[in-house]
C-alpha positions as CSV (number, residue, x, y, z in Angstrom):
1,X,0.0,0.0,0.0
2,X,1.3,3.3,-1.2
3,X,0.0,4.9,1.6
4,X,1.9,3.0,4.4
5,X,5.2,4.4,5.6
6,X,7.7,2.2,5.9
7,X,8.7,-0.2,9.6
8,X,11.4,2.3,10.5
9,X,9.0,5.3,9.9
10,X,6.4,4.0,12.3
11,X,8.9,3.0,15.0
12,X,9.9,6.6,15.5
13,X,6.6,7.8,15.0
14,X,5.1,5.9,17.7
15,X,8.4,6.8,19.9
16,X,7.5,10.6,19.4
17,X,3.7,9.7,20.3
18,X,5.2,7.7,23.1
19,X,7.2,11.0,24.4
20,X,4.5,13.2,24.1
21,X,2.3,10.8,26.2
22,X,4.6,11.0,29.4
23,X,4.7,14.7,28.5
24,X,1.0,15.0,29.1
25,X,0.8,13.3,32.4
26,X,2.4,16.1,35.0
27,X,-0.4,15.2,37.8
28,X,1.9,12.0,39.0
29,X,4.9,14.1,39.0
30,X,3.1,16.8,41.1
31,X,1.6,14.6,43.4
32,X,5.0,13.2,44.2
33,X,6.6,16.8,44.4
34,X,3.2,17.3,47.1
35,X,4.2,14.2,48.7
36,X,7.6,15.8,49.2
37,X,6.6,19.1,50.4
38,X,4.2,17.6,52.8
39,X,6.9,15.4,54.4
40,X,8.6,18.7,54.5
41,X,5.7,20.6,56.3
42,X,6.1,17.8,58.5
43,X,9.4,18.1,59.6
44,X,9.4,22.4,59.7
45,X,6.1,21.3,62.3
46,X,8.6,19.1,64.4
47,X,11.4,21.5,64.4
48,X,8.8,24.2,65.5
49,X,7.6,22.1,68.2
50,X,11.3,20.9,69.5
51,X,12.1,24.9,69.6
52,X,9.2,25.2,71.8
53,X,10.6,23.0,74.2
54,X,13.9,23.8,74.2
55,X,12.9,27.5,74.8
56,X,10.8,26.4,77.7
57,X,7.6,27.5,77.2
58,X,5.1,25.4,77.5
59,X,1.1,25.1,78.0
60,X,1.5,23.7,81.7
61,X,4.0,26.5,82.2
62,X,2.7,27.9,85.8
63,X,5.3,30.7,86.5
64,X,7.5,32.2,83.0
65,X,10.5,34.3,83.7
66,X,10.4,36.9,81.4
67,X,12.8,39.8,80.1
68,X,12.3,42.6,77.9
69,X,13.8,41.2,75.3
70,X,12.6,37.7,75.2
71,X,8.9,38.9,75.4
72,X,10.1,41.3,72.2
73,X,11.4,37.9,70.4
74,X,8.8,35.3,71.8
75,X,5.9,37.9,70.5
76,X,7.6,38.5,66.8
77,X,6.9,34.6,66.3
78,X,4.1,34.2,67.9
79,X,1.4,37.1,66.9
80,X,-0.6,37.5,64.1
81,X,0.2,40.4,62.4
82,X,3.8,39.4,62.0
83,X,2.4,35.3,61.0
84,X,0.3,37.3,58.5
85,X,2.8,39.6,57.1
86,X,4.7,36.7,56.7
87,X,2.3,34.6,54.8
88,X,1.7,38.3,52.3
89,X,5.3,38.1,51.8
90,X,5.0,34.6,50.4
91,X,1.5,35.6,48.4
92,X,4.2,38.3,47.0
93,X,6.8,36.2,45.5
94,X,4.1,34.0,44.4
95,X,2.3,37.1,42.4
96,X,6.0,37.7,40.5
97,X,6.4,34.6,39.4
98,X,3.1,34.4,38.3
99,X,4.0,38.4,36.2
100,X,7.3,36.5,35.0
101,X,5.1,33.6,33.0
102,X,4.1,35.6,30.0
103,X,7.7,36.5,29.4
104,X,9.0,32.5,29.5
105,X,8.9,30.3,27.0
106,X,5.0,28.2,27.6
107,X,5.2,24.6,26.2
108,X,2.4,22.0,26.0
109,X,1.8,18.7,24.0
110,X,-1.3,17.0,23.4
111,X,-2.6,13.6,21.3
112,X,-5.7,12.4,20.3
113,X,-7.5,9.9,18.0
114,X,-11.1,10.4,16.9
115,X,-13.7,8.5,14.7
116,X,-15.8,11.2,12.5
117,X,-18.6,11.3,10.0
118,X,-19.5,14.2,8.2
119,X,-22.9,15.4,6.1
120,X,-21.6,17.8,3.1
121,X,-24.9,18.8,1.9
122,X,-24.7,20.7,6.1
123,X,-21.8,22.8,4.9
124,X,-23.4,23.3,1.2
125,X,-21.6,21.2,-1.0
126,X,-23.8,19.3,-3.0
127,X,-22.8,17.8,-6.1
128,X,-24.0,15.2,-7.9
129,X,-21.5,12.9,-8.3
130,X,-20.5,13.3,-4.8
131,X,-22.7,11.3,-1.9
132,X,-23.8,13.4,0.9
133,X,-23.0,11.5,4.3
134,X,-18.9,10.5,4.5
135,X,-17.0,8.3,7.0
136,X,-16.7,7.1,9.1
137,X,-13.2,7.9,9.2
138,X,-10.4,8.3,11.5
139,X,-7.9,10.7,12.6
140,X,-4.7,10.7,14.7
141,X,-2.4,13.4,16.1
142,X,0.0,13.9,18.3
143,X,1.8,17.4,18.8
144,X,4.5,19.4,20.7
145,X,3.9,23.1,21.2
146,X,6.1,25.9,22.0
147,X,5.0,29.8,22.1
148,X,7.5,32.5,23.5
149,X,7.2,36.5,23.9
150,X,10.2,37.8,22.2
151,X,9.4,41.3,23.0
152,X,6.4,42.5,25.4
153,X,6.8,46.1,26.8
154,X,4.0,45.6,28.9
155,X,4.3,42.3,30.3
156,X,8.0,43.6,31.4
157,X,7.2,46.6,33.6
158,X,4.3,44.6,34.9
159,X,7.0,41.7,35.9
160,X,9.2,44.5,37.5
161,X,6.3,46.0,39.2
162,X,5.8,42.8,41.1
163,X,9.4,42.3,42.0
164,X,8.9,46.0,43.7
165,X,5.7,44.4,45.4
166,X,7.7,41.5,46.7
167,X,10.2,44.0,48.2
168,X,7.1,45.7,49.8
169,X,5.7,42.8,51.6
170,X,9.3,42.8,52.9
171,X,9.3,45.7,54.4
172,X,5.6,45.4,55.5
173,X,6.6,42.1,57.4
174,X,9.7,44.5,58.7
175,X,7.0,46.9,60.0
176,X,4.8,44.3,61.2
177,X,7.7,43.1,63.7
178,X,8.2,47.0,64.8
179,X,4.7,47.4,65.5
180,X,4.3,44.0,67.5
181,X,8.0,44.7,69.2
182,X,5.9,48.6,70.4
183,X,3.0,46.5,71.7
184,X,5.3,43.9,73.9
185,X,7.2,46.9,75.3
186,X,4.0,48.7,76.2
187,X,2.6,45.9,77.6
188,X,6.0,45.0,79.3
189,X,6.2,48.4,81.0
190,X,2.6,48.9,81.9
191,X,2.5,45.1,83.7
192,X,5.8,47.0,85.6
193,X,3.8,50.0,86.3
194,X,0.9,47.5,87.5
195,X,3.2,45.7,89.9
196,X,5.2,48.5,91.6
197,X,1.3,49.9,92.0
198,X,0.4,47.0,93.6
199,X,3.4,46.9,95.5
200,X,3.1,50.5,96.3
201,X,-0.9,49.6,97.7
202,X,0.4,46.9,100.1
203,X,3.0,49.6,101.4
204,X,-0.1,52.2,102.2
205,X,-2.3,49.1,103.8
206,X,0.5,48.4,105.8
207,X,1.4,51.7,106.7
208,X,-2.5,52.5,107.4
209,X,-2.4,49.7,109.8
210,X,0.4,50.9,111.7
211,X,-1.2,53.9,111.9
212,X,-4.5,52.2,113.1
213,X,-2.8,50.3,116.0
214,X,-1.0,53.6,116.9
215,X,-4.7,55.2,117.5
216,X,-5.7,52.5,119.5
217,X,-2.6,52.7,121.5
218,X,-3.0,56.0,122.0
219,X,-7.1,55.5,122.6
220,X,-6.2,53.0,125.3
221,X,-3.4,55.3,127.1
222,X,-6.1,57.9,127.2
223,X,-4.7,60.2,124.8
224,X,-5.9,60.1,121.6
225,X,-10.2,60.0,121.0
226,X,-12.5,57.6,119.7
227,X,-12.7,59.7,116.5
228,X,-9.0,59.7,115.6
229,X,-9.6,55.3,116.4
230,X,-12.4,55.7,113.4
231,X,-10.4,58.0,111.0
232,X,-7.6,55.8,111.2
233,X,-9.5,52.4,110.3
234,X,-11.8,54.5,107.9
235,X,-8.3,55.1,105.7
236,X,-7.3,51.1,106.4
237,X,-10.5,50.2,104.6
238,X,-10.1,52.5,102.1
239,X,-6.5,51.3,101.2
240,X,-7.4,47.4,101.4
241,X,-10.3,48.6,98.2
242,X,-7.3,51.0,96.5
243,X,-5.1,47.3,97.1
244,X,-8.0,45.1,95.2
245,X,-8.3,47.4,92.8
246,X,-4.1,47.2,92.1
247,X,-4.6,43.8,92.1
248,X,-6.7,43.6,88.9
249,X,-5.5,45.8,87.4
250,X,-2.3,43.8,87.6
251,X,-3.9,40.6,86.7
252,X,-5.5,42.8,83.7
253,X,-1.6,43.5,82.5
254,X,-0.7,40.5,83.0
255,X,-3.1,38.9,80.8
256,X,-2.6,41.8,78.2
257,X,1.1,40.9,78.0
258,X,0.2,37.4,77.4
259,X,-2.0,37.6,74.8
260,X,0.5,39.9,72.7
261,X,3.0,37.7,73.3
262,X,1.4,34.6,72.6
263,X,2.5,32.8,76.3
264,X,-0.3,30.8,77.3
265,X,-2.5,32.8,79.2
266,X,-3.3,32.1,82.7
267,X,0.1,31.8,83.6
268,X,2.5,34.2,86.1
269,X,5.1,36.0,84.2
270,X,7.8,37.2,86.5
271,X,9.8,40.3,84.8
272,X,13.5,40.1,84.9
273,X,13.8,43.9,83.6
274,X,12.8,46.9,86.2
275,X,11.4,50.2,85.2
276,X,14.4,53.2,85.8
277,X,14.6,56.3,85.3
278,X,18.1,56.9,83.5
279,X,19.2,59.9,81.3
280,X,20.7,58.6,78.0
281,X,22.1,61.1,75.3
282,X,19.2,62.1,73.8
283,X,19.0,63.2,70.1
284,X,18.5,66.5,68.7
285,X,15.3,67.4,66.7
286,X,17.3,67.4,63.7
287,X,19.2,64.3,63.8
288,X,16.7,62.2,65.4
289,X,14.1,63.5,62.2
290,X,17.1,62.6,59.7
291,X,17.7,59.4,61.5
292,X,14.2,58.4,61.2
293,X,13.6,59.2,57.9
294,X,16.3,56.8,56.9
295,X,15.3,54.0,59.1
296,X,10.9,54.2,59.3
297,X,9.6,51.6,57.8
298,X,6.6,53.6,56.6
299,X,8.6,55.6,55.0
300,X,10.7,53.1,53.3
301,X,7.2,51.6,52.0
302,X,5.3,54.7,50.8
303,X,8.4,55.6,48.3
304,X,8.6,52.1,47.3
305,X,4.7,52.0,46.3
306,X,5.0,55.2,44.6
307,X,7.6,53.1,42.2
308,X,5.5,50.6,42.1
309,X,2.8,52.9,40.6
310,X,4.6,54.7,38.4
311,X,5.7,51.1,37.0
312,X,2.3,49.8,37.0
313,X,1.5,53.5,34.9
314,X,4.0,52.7,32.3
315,X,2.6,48.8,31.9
316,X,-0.3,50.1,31.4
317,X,0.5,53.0,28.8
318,X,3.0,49.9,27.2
319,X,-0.2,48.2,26.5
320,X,-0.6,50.6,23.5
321,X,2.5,49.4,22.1
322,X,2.8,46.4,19.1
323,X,4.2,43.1,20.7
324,X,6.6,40.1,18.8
325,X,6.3,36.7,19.2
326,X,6.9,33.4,18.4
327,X,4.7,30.3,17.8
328,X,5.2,26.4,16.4
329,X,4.4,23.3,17.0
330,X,6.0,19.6,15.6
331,X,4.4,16.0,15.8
332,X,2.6,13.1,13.9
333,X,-0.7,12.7,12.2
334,X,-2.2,10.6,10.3
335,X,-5.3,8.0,10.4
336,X,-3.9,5.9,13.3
337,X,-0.6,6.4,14.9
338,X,0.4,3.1,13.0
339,X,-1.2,3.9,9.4
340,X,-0.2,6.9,7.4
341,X,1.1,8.7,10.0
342,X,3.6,11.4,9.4
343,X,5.8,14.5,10.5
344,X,4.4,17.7,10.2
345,X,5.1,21.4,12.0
346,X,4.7,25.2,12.0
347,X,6.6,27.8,12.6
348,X,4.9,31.5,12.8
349,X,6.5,34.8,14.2
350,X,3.4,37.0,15.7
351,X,3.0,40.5,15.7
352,X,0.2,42.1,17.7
353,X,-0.7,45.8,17.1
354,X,-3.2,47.2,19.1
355,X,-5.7,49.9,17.3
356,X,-8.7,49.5,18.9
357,X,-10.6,47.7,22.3
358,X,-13.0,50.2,23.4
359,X,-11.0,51.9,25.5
360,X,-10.1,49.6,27.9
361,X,-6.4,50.7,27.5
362,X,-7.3,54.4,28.1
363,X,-9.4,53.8,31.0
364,X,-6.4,51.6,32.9
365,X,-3.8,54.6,32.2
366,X,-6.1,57.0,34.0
367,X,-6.8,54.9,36.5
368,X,-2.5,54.1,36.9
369,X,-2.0,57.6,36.9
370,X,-4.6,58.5,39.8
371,X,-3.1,55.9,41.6
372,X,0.4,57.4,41.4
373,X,-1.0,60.6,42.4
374,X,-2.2,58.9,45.6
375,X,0.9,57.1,46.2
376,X,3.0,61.1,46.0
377,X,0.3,62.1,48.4
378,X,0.7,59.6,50.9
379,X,4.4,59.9,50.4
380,X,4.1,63.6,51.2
381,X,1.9,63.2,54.6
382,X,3.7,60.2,55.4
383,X,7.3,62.0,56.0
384,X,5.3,64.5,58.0
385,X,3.7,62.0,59.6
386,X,7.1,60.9,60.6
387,X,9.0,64.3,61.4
388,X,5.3,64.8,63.4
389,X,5.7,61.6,65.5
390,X,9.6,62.4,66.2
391,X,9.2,65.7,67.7
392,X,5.9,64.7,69.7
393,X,8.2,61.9,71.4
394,X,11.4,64.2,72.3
395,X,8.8,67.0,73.9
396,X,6.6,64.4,75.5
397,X,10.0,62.5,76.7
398,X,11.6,65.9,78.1
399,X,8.4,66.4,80.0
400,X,8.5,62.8,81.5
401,X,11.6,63.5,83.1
402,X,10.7,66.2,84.7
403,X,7.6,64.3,86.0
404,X,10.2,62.2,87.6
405,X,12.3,64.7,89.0
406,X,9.0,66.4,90.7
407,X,7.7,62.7,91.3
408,X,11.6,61.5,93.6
409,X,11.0,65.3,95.7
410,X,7.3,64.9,96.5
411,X,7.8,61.5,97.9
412,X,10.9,62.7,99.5
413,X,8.5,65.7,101.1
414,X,5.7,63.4,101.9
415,X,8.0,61.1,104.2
416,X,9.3,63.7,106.1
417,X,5.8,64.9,106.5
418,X,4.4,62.2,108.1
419,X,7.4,61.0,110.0
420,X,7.2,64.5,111.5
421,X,2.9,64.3,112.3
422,X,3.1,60.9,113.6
423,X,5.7,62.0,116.2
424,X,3.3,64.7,117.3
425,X,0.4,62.5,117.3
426,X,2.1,60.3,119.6
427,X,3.9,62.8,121.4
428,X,0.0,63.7,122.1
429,X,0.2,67.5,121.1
430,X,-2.3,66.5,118.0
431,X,-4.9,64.5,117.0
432,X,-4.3,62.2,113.8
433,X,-5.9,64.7,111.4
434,X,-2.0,65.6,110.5
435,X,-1.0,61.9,110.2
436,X,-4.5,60.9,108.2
437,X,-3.2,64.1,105.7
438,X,0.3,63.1,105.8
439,X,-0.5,60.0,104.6
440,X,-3.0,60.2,101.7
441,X,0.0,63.0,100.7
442,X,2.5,59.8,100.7
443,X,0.0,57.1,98.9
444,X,-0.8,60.1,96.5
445,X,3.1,60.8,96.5
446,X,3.8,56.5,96.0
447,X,1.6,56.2,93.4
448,X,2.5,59.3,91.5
449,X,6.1,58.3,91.4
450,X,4.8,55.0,89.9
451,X,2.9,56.7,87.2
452,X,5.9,58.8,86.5
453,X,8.6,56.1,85.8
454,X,5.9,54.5,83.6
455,X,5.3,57.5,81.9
456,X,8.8,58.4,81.3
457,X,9.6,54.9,80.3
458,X,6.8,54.8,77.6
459,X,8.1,57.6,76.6
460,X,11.5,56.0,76.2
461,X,9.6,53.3,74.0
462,X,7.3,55.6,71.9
463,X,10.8,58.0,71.1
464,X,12.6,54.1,70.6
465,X,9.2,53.6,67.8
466,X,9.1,56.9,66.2
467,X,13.1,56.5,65.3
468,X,12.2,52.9,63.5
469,X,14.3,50.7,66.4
470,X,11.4,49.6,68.7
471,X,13.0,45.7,68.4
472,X,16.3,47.3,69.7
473,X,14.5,49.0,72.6
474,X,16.1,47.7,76.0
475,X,15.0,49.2,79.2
């Protein structure tokens, strides 16, 4: 038969229909790669859990020592906005390699063998000679495809605007771990401030109670009166509900500070770090606004989004531009792959000009360019944002230490005052109206110099924050 290639022809014709066969079966091959990653996952979830023990923090953990800068570290891995901005990174590099595709080379293969019939007098030929129903018949191919961009203006600023959206989620997961370091240092100073308040609480119980058996001494030995005996255990009630009160408000720190962190909650955390009041070498205005505006992360991500807009302005003006590329395809075809099958291909070079799609293209370059706008405007307010939260720090940090100073000499003041009234009270020359003042002037005195250390340390923390180098904060 004329028809019939020859034994040699149809061995390497059913070897290329052979090869194109594996080449169509990439599920197996990805369900081993998944296999793979899987075991992987695997393995990252029992490294995970070995560093959990190894750091010593675990579920049945009862009492957690706890400095400054291990909350700082244990709450970068553990909270959610820095798991997230993780994860956004990753949805990032995925979104630029999916930008790169159109500019790599695409290749596919595909085979099939069909059985047809077809009615000519359907598609109008109708002859006389000529019968209208044909076929059956058959018909085999098998085919290797390969298409490439050779040049796409457009698909390469939109590829390069996604590598500048990687480096974005970079230096959103950067901010991510500032903001969350802020939050455990604000939480790490206020469950301080909530401790040396409750310690400052059981001092003024105590010192009420001394005060109440020194009435009663005094009431017994005739000197003092009923109503000083009264006054005195009126301020030992009112201490033991300022002491409950402490108390909460402690437990309410300490839960906050374990929730940020991630420890499990219900546990004691017991602070290695204290709250003092120590005067560094503060910045000036100038150097601490020039230091931050190198080192803010918000800053560092509003310039990079304006280059990402003005990338994504330019893909989408490129769109108007013609585009080159190449197409073929080589394989077999014939009736069956073993009768009359033979070699066939095509090779093409594309060009695509664009002259008309309803304006489509128009309306994406206005709607690039208003976007760039926006990204100069936030720029803009985010530097003075910036410069705005610097100097709000160094005046609210300069104020804060002279709340200390004023905080260490009214304590100072207040001791002296009520050593000197409880002398006279028990010298019996006065009642205990002095010593009742006297001391509500030291409790006020205690707990002011509390707030003050607190207030000057968060303002240690929020100057730490505005300069971009709340993870390096140490108290």
């Amino acid at each position: 038969m004329s028809g019939v290639v020859s034994s040699n022809g149809r061995i390497r014709q059913l070897t290329l229909a052979a090869i194109l066969w594996l080449l169509s079966i990439p599920p197996f091959i990805c369900s081993a790669q998944r296999g793979s990653y899987d075991a992987q996952t695997a393995a990252g979830s029992r490294i995970s859990e070995q560093r959990s023990t190894d750091s010593g923090v675990t579920a049945s953990s009862a009492t957690i020592g706890l400095s400054l800068e291990k909350a700082i570290q244990i709450a970068i891995e553990n909270n959610l906005n820095t798991a997230l901005a993780r994860e956004r990174k990753n949805e990032a590099h995925g979104l630029k390699r999916e930008s790169l595709s159109p500019l790599l080379p695409n290749l596919s293969s595909g085979i099939f063998q069909s059985n047809n019939t077809a009615n000519l007098f359907a598609q109008g030929l109708v002859f006389a000679q000529v019968p209208a129903f044909i076929g059956p018949y058959k018909t085999f191919d098998a085919r290797l495809r390969l298409s490439q961009t050779i040049f796409d203006l457009g698909a390469i600023r939109t590829f390069q605007s996604a590598q500048v959206g990687e480096g974005i989620a970079g230096l959103q997961e950067n901010l991510a771990r500032e903001q969350v370091a802020t939050a455990a240092t604000l939480g790490y100073v206020e469950l301080l401030r909530s401790e040396q308040a409750l310690q400052a609480a059981q001092a003024n119980l105590g010192l009420a109670q001394d005060l109440l058996k020194l009435a009663e001494d005094q009431h017994n030995a005739g000197i003092a009166t009923g109503i000083d005996v009264a006054r005195a255990a009126t301020s030992v009630s009112q201490n033991m509900l300022a002491l409950a009160q402490a108390r909460t408000a402690w437990e309410q720190a300490n839960l906050r500070l374990q929730r940020i962190t991630g420890l499990p909650l219900g546990s004691r955390l017991v602070l290695t770090d204290t709250m003092r009041f120590v005067l560094g070498n503060t910045p000036t205005v100038e150097i601490a606004i020039s230091g931050a505006m190198q080192t803010r992360a918000e800053l560092q991500i509003a310039a990079q989004l304006l280059k990402q807009r003005r990338l994504e302005h330019k893909a989408s003006v490129a769109e108007q531009y013609p585009s080159l590329g190449f197409a073929g395809n080589y394989g077999s075809s014939g009736i069956t792959p073993w009768l009359t099958n033979l070699p066939t291909r095509s090779v093409a070079l594309l060009v695509n000009v664009p002259i008309f799609n309803g304006g489509l293209t128009r309306g994406r370059i206005e709607v690039a360019k208003s976007q760039e706008c926006q990204a100069e405007l936030q720029l803009r307010d985010t530097e003075a944002q910036v410069e705005e939260d610097v100097r709000l720090a160094l005046v609210t940090l300069a104020t804060a230490t002279e709340q200390v100073r004023a905080a260490e000499s009214t304590l100072n003041l207040a001791e002296r005052e009520l050593r000197m009234a409880r002398d006279r009270f028990a010298a019996g020359v006065a009642d205990n109206i002095e010593v009742v003042q006297a001391q509500t002037s030291l409790e006020n005195a205690r707990n002011g110099r509390v707030t003050a250390l607190a207030v000057y340390n968060t303002a240690r923390v929020n100057l730490a924050a505005a300069l971009g180098r709340a993870q390096s904060f140490r108290l």
